[in-house]
C-alpha positions as CSV (number, residue, x, y, z in Angstrom):
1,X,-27.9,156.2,29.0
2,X,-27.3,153.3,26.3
3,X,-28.4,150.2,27.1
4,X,-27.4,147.4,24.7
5,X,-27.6,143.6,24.5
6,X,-24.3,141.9,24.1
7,X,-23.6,139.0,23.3
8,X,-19.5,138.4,24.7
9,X,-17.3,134.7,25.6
10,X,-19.7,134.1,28.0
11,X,-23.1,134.5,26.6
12,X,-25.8,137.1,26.6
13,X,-26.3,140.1,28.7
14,X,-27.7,143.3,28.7
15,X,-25.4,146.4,29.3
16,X,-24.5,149.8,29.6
17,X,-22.1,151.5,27.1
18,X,-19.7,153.6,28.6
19,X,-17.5,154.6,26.8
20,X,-15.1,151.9,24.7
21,X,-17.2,149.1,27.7
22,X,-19.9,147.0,28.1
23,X,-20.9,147.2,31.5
24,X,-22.8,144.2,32.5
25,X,-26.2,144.8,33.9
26,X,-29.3,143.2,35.5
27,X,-32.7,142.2,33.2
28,X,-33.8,146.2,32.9
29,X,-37.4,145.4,32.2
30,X,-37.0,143.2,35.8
31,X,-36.3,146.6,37.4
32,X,-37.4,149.7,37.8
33,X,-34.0,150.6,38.0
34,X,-29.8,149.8,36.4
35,X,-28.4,147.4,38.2
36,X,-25.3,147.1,37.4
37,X,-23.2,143.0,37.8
38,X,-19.8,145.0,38.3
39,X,-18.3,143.3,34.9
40,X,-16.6,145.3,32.0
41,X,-16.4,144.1,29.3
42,X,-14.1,145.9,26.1
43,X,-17.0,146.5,23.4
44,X,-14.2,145.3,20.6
45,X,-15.2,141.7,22.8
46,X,-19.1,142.2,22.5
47,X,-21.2,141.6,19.5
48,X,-24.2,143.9,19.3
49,X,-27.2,142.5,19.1
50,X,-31.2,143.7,18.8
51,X,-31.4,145.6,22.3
52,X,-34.6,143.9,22.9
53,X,-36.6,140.3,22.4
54,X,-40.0,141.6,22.3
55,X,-42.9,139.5,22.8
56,X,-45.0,142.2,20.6
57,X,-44.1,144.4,17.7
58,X,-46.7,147.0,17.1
59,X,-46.7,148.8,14.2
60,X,-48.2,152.0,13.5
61,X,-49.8,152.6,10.2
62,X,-50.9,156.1,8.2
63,X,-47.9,157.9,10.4
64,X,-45.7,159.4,8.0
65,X,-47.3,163.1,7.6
66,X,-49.3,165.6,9.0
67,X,-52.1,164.4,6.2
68,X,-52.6,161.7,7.7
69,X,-54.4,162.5,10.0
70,X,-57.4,162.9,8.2
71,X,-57.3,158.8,9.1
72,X,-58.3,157.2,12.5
73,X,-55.0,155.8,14.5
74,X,-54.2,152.3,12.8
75,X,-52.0,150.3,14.1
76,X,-50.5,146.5,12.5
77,X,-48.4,143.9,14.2
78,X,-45.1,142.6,13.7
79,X,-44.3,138.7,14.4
80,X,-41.3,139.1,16.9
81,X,-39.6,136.2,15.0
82,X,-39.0,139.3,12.6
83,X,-36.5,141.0,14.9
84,X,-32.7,141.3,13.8
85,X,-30.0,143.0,15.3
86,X,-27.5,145.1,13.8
87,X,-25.5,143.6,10.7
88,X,-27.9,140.5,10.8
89,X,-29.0,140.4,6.9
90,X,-32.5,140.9,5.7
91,X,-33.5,138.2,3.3
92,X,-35.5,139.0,0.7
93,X,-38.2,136.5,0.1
94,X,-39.0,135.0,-3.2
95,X,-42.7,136.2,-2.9
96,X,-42.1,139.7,-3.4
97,X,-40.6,141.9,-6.4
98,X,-40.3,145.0,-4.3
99,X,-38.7,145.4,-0.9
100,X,-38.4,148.9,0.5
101,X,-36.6,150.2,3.7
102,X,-38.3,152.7,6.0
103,X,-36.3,153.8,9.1
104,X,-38.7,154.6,12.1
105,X,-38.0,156.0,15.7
106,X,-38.8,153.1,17.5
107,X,-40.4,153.0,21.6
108,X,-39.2,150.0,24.3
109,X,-41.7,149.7,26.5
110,X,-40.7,148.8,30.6
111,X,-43.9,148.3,31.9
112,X,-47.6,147.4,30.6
113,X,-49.2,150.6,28.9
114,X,-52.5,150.0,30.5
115,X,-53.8,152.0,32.7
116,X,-52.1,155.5,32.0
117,X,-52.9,158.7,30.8
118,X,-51.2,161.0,28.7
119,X,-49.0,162.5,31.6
120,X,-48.0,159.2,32.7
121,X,-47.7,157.2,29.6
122,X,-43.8,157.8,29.6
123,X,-43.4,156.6,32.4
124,X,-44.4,152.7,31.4
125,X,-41.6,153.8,28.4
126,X,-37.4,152.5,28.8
127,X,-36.1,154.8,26.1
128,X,-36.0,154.7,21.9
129,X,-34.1,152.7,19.4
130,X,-33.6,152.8,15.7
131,X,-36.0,150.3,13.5
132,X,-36.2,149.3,10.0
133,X,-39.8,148.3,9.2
134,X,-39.3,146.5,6.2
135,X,-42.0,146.3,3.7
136,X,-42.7,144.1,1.1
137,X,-44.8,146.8,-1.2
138,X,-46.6,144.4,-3.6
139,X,-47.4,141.8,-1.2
140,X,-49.3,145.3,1.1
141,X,-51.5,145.7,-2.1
142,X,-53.1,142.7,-1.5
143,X,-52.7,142.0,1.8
144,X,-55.0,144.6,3.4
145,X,-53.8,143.6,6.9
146,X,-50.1,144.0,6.0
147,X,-48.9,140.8,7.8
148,X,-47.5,139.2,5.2
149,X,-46.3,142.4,3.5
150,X,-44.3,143.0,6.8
151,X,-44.1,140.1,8.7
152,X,-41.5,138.3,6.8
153,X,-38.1,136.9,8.7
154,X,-35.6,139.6,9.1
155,X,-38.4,142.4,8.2
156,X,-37.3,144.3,11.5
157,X,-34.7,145.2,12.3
158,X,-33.4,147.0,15.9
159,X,-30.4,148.6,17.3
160,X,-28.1,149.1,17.7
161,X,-29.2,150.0,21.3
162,X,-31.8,151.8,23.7
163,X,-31.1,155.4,24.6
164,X,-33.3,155.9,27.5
165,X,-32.3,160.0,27.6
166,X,-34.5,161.3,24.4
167,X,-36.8,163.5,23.9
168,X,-39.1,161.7,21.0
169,X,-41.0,164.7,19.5
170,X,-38.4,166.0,17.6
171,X,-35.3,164.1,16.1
172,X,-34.3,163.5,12.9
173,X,-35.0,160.1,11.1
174,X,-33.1,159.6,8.3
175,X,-32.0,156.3,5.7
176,X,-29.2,155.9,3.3
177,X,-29.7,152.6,0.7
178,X,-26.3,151.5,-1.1
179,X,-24.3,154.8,0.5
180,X,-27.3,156.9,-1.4
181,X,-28.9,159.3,1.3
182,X,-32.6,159.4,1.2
183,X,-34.5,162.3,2.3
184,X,-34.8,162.9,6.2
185,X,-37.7,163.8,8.3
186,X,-38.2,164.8,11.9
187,X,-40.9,163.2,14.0
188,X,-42.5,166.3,14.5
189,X,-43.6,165.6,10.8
190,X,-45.7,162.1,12.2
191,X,-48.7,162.9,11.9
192,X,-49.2,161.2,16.2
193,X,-46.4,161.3,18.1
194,X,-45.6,159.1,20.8
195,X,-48.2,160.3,23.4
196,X,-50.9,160.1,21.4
197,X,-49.4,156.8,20.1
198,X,-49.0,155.1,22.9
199,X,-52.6,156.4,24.6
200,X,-54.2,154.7,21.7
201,X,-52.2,151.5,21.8
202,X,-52.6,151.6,25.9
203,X,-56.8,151.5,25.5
204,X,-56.4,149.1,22.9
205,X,-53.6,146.4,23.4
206,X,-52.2,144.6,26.0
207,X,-48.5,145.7,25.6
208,X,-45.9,145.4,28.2
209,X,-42.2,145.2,29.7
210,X,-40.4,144.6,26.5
211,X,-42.8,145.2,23.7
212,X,-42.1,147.6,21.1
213,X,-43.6,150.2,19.0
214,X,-42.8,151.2,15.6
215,X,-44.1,155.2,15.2
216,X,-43.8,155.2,12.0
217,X,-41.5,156.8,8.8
218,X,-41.7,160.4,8.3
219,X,-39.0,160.3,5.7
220,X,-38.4,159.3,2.2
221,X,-38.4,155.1,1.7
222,X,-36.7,153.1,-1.0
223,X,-36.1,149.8,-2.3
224,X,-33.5,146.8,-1.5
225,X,-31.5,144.7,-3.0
226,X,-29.4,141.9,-2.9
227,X,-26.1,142.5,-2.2
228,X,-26.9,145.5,-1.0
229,X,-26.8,147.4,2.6
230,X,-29.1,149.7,4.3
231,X,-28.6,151.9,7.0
232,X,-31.5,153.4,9.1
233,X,-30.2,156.7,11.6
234,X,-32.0,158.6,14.2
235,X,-30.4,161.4,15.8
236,X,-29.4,161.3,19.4
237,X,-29.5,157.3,19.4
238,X,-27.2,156.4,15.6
239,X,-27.3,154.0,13.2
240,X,-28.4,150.7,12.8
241,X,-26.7,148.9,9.6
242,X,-28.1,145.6,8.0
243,X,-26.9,143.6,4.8
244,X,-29.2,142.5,2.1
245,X,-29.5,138.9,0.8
246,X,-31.5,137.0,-1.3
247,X,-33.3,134.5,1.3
248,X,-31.7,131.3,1.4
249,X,-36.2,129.5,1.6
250,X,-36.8,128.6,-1.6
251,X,-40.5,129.0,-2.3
252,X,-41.2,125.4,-2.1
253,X,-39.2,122.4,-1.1
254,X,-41.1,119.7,-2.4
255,X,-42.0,118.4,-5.7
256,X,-45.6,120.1,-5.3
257,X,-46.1,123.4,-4.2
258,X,-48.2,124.5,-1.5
259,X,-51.7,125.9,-3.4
């Protein structure tokens, strides 16, 4: 099942897509399961939007290969200010020189993680979307917490909607910069997959109904630029397209700069 978040004449709702509809449906993470408003809706009248508004963005960091696990679990956060939707741009801020893309399976949580165990962990999980965890690469070399390397507006984006039938260990993560295909990778590459993931995250954070978690980019990576697009794919969920702009905050908007 897809579960989107549209926004139509009316306002904001979250919905099923079946076929060329939106079909109107109750808060999921108020649930524990679809309740569904009896309103269609044709999806040419709906705007897609990111399928969640997290309170939390996790990150997980040292996930791209099986190498990696030579390092302890590592995780970063993600403002959720950060969150776009599909075909919102991504600015690219005036404090960084190099911008890359990485496309990432990404986990929506429906219930708080604490508490489980590795055969119940799923169960506090709604389903899987496609992220872009956006990464200012200079600003990362000297940021060794990574916030402001990946906590810039527009840094993450979502979409273009929550497949809740998908089994995470082995789909294909691919991204294609400009029309240019980069290199795919399966998760089965990541060095954690999402069990162990979230196990750690559940004994560590305090994540819940709506929260997501970035696993992290077993493919190849590349740079933005202005003018450009990028589209991040996952297999079994699809595509999740976003412009690139320059950022419309200059660096200062005073006389004096901040020091």
């Amino acid at each position: 099942m897809r579960i989107a978040r549209v926004a139509h004449a009316d306002g904001v709702d979250y919905a099923v897509l079946d076929g060329t509809d939106a079909v109107l449906i109750a808060d999921p993470f108020a649930t524990t399961h679809t309740v569904r408003l009896g309103r269609r809706i044709a999806l040419a009248d709906v705007r897609l939007l990111a399928p969640v508004v997290p309170r939390t963005v996790v990150g997980m960091a040292h996930n791209t290969g099986p190498d990696d696990r030579r390092l302890p679990p590592q995780a970063f956060l993600k403002p959720a200010r950060s969150v776009v939707g599909p075909g919102e741009p991504i600015p690219l801020p005036t404090t960084s020189e190099h911008v890359d893309a990485e496309a990432e399976l990404a986990v929506v949580l429906r219930a708080p993680l604490a508490g489980h165990s590795a055969e119940t962990v799923h169960e506090a999980v709604l389903g899987y979307t496609v992220a872009n965890d956006v990464t200012a690469r200079d600003l990362q070399r000297t940021d060794p917490l990574w916030t402001t390397a990946k906590g810039q507006y527009g840094f993450t984006p979502l979409g273009p909607w929550v497949e809740t039938a998908l089994d995470p260990d082995d789909v294909q993560v691919g991204l294609s910069i400009d029309g240019r295909p980069l290199r795919p990778a399966s998760t089965a590459h990541l060095a954690r997959g999402v069990t162990e993931i979230l196990c750690h995250l559940a004994a560590h954070l305090p994540l819940g109904a709506g929260d997501v978690v970035l696993t992290g980019a077993p493919g190849e990576y590349g740079p933005l630029r202005p003018g450009g697009r990028v589209e991040a794919t996952v297999t079994e969920i699809g595509s999740l397209a976003n412009p690139v702009i320059h950022s419309n905050h200059p660096p200062h908007t005073g006389e004096t700069p901040c020091p």
